[in-house]
Chimera marker file (.cmm) of the C-alpha trace (Angstrom):
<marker_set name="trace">
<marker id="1" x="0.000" y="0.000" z="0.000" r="1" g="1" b="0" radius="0.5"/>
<marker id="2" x="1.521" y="3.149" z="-0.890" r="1" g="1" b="0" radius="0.5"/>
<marker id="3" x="0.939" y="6.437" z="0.936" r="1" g="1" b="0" radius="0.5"/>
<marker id="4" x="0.119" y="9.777" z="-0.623" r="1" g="1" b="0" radius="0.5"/>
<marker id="5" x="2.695" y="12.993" z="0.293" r="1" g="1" b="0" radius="0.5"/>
<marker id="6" x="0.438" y="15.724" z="0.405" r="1" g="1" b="0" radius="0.5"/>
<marker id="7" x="1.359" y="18.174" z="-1.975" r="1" g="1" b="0" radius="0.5"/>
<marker id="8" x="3.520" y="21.001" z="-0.687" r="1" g="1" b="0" radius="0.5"/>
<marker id="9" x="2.355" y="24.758" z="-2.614" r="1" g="1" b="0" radius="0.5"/>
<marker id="10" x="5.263" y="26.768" z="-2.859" r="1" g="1" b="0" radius="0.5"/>
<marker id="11" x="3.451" y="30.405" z="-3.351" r="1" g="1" b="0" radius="0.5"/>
<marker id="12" x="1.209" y="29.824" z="-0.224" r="1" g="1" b="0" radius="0.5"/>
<marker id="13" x="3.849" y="32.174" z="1.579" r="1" g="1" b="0" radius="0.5"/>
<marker id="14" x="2.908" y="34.868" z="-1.003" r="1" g="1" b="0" radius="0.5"/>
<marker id="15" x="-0.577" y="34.543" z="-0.213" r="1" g="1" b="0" radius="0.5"/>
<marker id="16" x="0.011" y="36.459" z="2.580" r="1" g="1" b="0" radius="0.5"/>
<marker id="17" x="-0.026" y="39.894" z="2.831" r="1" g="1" b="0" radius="0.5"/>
<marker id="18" x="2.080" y="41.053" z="5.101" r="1" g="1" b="0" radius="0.5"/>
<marker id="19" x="4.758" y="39.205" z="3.131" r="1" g="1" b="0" radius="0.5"/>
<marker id="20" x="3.783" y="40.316" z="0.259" r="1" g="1" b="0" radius="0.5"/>
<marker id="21" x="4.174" y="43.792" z="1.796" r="1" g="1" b="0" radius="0.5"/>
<marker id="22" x="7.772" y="42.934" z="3.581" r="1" g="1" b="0" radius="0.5"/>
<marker id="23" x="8.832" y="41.326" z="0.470" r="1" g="1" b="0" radius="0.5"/>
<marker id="24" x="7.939" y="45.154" z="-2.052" r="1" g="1" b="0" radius="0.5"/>
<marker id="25" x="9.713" y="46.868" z="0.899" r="1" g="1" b="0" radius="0.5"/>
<marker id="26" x="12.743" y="44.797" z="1.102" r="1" g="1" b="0" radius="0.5"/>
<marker id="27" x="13.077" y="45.739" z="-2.717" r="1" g="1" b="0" radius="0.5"/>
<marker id="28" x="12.580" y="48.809" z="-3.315" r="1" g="1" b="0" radius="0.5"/>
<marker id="29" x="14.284" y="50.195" z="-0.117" r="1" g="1" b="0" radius="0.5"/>
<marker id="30" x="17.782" y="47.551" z="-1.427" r="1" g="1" b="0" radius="0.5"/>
<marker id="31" x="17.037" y="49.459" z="-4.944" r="1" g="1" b="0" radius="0.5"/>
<marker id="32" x="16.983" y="53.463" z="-3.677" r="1" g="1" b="0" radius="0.5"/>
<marker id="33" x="20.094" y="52.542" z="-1.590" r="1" g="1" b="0" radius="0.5"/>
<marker id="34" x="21.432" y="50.901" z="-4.425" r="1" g="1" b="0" radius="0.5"/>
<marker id="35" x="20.518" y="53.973" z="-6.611" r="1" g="1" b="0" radius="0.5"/>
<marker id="36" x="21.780" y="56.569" z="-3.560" r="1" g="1" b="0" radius="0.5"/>
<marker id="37" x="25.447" y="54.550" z="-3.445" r="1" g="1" b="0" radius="0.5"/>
<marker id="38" x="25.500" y="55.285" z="-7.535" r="1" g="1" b="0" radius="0.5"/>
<marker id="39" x="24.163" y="58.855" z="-7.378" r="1" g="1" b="0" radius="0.5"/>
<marker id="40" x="26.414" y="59.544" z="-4.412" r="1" g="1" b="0" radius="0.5"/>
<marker id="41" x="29.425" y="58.508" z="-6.333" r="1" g="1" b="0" radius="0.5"/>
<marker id="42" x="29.112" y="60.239" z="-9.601" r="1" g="1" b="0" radius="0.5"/>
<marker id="43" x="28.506" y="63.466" z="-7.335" r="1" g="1" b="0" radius="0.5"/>
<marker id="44" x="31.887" y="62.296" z="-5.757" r="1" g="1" b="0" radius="0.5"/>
<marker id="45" x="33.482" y="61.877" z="-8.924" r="1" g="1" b="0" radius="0.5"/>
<marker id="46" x="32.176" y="64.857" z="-10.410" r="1" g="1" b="0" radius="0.5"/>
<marker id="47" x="33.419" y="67.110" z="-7.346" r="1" g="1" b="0" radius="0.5"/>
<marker id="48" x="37.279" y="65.420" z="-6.903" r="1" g="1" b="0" radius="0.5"/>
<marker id="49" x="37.936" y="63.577" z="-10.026" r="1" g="1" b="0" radius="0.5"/>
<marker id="50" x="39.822" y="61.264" z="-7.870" r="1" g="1" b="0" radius="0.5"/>
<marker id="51" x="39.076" y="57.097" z="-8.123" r="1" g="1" b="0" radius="0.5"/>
<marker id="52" x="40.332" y="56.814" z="-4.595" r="1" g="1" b="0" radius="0.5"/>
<marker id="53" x="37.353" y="59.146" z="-2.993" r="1" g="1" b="0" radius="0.5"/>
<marker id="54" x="34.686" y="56.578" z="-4.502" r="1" g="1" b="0" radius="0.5"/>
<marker id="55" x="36.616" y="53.912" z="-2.431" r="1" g="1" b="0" radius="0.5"/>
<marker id="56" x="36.574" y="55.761" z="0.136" r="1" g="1" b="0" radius="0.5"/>
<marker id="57" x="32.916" y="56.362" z="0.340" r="1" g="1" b="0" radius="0.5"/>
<marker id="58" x="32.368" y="52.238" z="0.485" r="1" g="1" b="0" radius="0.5"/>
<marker id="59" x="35.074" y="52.353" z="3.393" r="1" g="1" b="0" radius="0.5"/>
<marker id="60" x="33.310" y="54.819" z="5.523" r="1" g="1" b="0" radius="0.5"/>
<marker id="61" x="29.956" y="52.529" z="5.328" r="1" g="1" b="0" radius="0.5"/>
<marker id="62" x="31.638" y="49.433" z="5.197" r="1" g="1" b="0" radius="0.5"/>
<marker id="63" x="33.443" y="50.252" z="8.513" r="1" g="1" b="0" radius="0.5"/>
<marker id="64" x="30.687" y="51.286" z="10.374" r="1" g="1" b="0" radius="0.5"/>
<marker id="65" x="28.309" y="49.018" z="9.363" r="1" g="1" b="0" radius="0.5"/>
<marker id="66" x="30.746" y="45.882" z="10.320" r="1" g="1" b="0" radius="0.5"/>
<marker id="67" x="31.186" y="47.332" z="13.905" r="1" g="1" b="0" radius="0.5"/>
<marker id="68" x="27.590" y="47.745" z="14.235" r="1" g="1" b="0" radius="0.5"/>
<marker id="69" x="26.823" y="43.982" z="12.920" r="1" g="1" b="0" radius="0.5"/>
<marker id="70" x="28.732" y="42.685" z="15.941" r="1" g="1" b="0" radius="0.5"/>
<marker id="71" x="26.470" y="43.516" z="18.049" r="1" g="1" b="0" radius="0.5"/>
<marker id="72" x="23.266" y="44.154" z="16.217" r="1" g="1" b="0" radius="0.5"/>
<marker id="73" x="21.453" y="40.939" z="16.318" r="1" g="1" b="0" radius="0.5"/>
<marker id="74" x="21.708" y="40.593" z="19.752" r="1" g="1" b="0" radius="0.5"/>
<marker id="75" x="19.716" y="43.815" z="19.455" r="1" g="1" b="0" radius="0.5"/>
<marker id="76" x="17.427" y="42.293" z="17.051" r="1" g="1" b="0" radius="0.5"/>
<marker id="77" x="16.870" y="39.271" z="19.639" r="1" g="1" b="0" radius="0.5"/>
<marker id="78" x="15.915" y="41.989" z="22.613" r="1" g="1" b="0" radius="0.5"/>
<marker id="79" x="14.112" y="45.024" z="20.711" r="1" g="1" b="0" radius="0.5"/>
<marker id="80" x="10.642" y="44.810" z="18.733" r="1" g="1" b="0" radius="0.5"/>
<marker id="81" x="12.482" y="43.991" z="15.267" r="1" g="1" b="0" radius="0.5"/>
<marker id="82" x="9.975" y="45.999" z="13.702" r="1" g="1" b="0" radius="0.5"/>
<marker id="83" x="10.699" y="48.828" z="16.001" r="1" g="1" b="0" radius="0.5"/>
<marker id="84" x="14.132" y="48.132" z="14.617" r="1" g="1" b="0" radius="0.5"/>
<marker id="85" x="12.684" y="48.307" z="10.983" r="1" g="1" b="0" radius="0.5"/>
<marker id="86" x="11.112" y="51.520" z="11.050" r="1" g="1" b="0" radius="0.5"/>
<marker id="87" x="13.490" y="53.684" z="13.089" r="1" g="1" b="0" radius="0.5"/>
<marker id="88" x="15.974" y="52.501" z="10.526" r="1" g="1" b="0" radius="0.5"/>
<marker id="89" x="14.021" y="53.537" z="7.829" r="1" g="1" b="0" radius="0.5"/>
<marker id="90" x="12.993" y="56.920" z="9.105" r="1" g="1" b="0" radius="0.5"/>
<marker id="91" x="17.012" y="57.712" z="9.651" r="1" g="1" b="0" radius="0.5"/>
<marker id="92" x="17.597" y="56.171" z="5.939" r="1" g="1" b="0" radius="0.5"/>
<marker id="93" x="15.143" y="58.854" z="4.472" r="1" g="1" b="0" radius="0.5"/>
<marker id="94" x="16.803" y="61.507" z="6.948" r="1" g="1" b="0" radius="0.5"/>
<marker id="95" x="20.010" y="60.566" z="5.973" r="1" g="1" b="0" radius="0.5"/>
<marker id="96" x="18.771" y="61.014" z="2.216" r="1" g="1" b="0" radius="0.5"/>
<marker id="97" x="17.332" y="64.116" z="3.252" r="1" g="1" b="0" radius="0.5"/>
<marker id="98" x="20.696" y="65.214" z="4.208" r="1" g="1" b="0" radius="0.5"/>
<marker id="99" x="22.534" y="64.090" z="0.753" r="1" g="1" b="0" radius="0.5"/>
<marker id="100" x="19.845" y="66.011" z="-0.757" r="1" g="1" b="0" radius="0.5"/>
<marker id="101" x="20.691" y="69.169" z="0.968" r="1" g="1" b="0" radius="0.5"/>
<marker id="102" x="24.483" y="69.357" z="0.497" r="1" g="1" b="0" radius="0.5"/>
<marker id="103" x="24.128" y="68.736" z="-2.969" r="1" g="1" b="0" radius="0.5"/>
<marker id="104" x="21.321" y="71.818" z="-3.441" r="1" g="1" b="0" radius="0.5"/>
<marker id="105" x="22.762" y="74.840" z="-5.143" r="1" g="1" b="0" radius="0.5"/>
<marker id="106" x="21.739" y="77.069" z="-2.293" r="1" g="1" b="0" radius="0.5"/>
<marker id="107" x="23.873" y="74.849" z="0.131" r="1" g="1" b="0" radius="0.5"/>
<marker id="108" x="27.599" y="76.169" z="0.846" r="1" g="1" b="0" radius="0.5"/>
<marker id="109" x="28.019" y="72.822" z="3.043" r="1" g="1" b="0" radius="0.5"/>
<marker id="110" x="30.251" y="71.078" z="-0.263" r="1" g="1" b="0" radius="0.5"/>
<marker id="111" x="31.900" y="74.311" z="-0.613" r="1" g="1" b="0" radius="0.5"/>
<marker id="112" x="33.165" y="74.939" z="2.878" r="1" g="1" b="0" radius="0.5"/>
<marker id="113" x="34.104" y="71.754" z="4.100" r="1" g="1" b="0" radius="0.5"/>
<marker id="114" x="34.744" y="69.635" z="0.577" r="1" g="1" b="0" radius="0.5"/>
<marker id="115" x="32.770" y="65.709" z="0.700" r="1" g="1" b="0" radius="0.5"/>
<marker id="116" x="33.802" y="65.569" z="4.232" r="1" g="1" b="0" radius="0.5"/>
<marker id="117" x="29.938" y="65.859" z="5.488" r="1" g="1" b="0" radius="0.5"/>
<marker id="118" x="29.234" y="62.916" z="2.472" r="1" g="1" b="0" radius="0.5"/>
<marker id="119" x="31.248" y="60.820" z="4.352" r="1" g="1" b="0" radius="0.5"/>
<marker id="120" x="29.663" y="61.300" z="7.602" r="1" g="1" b="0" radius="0.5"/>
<marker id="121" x="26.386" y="60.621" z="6.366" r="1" g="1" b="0" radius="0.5"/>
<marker id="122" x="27.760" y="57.491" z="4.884" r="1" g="1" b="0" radius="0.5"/>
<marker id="123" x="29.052" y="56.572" z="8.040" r="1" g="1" b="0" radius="0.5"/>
<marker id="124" x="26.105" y="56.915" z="9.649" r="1" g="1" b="0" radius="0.5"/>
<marker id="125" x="23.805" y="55.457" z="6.561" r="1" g="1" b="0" radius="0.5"/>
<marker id="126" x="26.917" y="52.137" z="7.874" r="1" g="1" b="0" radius="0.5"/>
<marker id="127" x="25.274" y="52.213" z="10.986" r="1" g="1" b="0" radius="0.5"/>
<marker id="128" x="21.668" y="52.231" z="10.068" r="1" g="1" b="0" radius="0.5"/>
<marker id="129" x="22.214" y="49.271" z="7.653" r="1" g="1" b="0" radius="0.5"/>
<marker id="130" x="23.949" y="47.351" z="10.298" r="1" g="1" b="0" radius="0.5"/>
<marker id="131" x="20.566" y="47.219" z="12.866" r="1" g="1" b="0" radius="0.5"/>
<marker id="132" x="18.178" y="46.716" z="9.285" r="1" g="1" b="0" radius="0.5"/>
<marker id="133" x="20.702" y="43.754" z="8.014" r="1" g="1" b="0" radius="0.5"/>
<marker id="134" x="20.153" y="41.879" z="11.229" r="1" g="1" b="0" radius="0.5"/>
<marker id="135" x="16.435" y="42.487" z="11.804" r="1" g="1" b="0" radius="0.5"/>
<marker id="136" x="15.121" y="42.123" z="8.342" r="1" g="1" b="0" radius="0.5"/>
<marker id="137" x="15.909" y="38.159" z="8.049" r="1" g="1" b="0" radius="0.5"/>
<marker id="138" x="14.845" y="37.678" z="11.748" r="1" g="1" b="0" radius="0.5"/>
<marker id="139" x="11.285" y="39.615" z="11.392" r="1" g="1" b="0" radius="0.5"/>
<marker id="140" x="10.347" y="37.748" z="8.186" r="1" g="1" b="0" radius="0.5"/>
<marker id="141" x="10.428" y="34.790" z="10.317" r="1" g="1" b="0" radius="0.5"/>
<marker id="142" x="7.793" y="36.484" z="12.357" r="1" g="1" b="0" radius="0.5"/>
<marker id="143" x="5.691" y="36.674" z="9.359" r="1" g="1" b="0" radius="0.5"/>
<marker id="144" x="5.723" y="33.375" z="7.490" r="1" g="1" b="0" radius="0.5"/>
<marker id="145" x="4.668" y="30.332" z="9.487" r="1" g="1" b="0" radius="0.5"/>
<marker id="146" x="7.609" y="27.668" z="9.709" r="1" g="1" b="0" radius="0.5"/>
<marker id="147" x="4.869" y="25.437" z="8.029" r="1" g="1" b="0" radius="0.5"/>
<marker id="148" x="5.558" y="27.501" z="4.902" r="1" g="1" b="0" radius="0.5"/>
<marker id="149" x="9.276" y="27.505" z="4.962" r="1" g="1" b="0" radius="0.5"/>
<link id1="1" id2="2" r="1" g="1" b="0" radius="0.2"/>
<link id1="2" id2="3" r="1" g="1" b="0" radius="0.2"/>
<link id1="3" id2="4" r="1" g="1" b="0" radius="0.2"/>
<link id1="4" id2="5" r="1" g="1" b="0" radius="0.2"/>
<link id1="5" id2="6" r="1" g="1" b="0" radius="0.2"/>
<link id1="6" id2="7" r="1" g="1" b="0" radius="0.2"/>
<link id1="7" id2="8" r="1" g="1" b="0" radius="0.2"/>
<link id1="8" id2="9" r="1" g="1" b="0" radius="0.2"/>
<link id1="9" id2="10" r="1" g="1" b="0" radius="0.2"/>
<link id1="10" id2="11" r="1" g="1" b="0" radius="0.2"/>
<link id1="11" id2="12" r="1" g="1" b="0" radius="0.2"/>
<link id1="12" id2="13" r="1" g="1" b="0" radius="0.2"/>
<link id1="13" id2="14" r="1" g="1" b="0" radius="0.2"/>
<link id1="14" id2="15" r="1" g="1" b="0" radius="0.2"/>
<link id1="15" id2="16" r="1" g="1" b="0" radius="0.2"/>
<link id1="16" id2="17" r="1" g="1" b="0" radius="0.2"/>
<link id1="17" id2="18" r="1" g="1" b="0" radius="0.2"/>
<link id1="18" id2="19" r="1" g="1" b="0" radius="0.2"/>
<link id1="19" id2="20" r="1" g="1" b="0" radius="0.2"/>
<link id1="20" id2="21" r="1" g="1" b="0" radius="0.2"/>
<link id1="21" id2="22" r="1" g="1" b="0" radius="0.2"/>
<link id1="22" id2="23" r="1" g="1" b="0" radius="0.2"/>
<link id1="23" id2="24" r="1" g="1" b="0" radius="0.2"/>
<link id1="24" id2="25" r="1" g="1" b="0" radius="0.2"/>
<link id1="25" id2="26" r="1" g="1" b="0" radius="0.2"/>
<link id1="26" id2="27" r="1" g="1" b="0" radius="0.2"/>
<link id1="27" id2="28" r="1" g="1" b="0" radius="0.2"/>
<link id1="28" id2="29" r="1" g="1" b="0" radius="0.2"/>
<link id1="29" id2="30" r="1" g="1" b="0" radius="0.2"/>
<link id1="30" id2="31" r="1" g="1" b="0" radius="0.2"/>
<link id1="31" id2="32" r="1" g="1" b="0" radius="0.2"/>
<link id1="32" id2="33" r="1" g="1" b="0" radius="0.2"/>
<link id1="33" id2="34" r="1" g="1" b="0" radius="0.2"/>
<link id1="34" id2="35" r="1" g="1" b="0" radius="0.2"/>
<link id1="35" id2="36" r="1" g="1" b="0" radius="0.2"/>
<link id1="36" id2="37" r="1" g="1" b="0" radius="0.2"/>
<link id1="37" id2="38" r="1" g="1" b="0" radius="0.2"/>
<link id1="38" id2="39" r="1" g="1" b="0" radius="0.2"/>
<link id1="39" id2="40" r="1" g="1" b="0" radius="0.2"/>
<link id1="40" id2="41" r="1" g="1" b="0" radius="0.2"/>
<link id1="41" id2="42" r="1" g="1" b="0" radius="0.2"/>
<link id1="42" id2="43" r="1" g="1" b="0" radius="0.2"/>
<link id1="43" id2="44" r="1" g="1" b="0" radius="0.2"/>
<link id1="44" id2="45" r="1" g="1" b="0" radius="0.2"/>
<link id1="45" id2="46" r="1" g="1" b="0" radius="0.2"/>
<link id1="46" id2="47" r="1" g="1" b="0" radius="0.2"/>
<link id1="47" id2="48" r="1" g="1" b="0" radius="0.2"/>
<link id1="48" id2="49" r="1" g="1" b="0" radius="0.2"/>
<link id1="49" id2="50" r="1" g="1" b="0" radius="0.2"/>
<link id1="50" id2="51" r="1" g="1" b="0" radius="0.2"/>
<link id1="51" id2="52" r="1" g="1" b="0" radius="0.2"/>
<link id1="52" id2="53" r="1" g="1" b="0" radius="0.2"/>
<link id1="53" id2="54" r="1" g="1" b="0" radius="0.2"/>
<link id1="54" id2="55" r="1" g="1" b="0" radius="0.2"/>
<link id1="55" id2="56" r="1" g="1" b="0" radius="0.2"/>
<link id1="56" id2="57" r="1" g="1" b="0" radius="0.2"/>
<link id1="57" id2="58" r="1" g="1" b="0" radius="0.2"/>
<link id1="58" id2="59" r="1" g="1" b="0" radius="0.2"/>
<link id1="59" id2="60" r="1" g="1" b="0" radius="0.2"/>
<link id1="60" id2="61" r="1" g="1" b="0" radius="0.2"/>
<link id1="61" id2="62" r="1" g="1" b="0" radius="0.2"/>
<link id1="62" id2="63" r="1" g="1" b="0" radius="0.2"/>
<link id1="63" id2="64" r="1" g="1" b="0" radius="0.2"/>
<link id1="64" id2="65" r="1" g="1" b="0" radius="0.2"/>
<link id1="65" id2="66" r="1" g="1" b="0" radius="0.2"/>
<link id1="66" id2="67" r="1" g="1" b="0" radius="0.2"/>
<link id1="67" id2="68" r="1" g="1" b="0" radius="0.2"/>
<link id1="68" id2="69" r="1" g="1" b="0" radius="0.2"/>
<link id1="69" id2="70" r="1" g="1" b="0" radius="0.2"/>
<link id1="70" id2="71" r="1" g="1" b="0" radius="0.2"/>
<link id1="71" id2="72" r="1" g="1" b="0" radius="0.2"/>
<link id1="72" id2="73" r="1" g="1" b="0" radius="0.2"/>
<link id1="73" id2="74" r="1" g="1" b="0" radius="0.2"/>
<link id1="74" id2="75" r="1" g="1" b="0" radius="0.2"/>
<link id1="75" id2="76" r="1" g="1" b="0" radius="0.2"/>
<link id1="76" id2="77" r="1" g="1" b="0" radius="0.2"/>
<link id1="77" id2="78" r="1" g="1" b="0" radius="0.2"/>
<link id1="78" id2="79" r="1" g="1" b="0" radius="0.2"/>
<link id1="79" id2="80" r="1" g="1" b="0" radius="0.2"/>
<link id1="80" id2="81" r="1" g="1" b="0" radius="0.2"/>
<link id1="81" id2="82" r="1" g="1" b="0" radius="0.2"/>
<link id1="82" id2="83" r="1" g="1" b="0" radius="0.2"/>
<link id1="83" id2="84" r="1" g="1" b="0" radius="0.2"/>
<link id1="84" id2="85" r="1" g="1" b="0" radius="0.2"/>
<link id1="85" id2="86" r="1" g="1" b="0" radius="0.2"/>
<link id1="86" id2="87" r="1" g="1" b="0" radius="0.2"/>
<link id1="87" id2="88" r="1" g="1" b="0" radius="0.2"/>
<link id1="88" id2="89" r="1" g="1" b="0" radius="0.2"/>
<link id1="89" id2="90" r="1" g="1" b="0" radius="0.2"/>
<link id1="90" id2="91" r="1" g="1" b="0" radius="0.2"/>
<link id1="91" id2="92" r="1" g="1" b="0" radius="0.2"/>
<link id1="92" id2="93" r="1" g="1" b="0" radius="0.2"/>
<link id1="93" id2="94" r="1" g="1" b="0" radius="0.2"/>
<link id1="94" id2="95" r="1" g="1" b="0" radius="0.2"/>
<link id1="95" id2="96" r="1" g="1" b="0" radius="0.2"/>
<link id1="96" id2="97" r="1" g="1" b="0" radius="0.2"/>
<link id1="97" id2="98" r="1" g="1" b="0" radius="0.2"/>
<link id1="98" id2="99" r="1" g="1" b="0" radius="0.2"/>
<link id1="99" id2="100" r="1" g="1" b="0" radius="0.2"/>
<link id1="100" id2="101" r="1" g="1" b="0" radius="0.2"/>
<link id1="101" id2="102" r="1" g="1" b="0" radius="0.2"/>
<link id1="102" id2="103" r="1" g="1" b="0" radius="0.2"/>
<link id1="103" id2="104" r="1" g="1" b="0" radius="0.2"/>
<link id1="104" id2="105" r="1" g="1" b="0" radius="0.2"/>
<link id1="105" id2="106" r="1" g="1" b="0" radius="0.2"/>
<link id1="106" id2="107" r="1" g="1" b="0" radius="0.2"/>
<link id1="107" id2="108" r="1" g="1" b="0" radius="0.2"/>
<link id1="108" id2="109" r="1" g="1" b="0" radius="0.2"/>
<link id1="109" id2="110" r="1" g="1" b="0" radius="0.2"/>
<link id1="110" id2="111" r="1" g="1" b="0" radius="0.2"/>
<link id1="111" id2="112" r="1" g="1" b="0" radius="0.2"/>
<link id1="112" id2="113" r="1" g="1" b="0" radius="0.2"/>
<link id1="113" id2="114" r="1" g="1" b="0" radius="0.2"/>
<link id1="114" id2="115" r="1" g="1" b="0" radius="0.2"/>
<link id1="115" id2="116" r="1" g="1" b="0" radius="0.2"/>
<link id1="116" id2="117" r="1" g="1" b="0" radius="0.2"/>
<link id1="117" id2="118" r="1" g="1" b="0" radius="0.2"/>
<link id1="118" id2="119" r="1" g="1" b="0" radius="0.2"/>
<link id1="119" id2="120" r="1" g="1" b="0" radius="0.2"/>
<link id1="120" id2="121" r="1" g="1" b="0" radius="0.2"/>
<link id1="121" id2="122" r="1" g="1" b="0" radius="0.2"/>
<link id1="122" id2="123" r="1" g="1" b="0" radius="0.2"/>
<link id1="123" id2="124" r="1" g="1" b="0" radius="0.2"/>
<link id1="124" id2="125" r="1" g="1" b="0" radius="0.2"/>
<link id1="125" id2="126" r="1" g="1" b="0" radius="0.2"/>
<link id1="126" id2="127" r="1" g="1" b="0" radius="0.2"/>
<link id1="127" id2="128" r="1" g="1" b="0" radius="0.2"/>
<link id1="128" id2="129" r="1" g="1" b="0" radius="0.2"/>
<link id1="129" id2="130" r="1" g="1" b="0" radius="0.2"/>
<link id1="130" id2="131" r="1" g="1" b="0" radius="0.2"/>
<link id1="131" id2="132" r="1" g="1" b="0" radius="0.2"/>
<link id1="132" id2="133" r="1" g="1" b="0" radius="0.2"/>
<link id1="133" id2="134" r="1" g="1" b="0" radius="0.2"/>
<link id1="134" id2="135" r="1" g="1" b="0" radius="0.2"/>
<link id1="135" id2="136" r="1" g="1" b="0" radius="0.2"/>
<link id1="136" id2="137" r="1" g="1" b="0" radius="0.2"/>
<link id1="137" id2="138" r="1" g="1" b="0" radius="0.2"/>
<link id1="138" id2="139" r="1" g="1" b="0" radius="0.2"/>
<link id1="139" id2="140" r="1" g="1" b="0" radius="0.2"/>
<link id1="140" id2="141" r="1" g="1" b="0" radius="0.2"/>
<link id1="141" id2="142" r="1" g="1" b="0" radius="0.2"/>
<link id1="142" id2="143" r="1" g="1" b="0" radius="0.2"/>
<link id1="143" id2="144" r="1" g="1" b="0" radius="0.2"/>
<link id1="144" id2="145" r="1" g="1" b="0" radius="0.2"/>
<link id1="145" id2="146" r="1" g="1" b="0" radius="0.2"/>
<link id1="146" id2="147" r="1" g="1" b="0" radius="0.2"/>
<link id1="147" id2="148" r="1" g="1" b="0" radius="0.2"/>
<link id1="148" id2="149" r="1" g="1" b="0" radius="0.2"/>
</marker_set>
């Protein structure tokens, strides 16, 4: 007698919407800082003419961002990830905010202090990714039953 495997559905995960909502947000926020890291460096570029500032703007996120991830998923495990999620977001957009103000034509920021204050906010963009890298994988688990997995 041969038993019958019930048939496992593989888009029953995207039947639900509040994946379906993580999932659009996951993208489009990875493609506007995707598009931000691009932007950012042809304004780089543009301003020094210098391959070795573009570098430099991965090294001041990459830095922070790897000091942060030390320690950031034990945050994750303690704070409401989504708490996590949304703070992170709201200092992405300020942070954007920010880029968008130095590189205004009414703004003597660039001119008085060079791509100095670019690197900051890279820095601290480093940071912010380091808390959203650890709690977006652990609050999607919080959204898809492990039946669905």
């Amino acid at each position: 007698m041969q038993t019958t495997i019930p048939k496992h559905d593989p888009f029953a995960a995207l039947r639900i919407k509040e994946f379906l909502f993580f999932l659009n947000t996951r993208f489009f926020l990875t493609l506007a800082i995707q598009m931000q890291s691009v932007i950012v460096g042809w304004q780089i570029y543009d301003i020094t003419k210098d391959e070795l500032a573009l570098g430099m703007i991965g090294l001041s996120e990459a830095i922070p961002f790897i000091i942060v991830s030390l320690f950031s998923g034990h945050v994750a495990d303690i704070v409401s990830r989504k708490r996590i999620i949304l703070v992170s977001i709201s200092f992405l957009i300020l942070s954007t905010s920010a880029l968008l103000y130095f590189s205004l034509d009414t703004s003597t920021v660039l001119k008085n202090y060079g791509t100095l204050p670019i690197y900051f906010v890279f820095g601290f963009i480093g940071i912010v990714r380091g808390f959203i890298s650890a709690a977006f994988p652990a609050f999607m688990s919080q959204i898809v039953p492990r039946e669905l997995y």
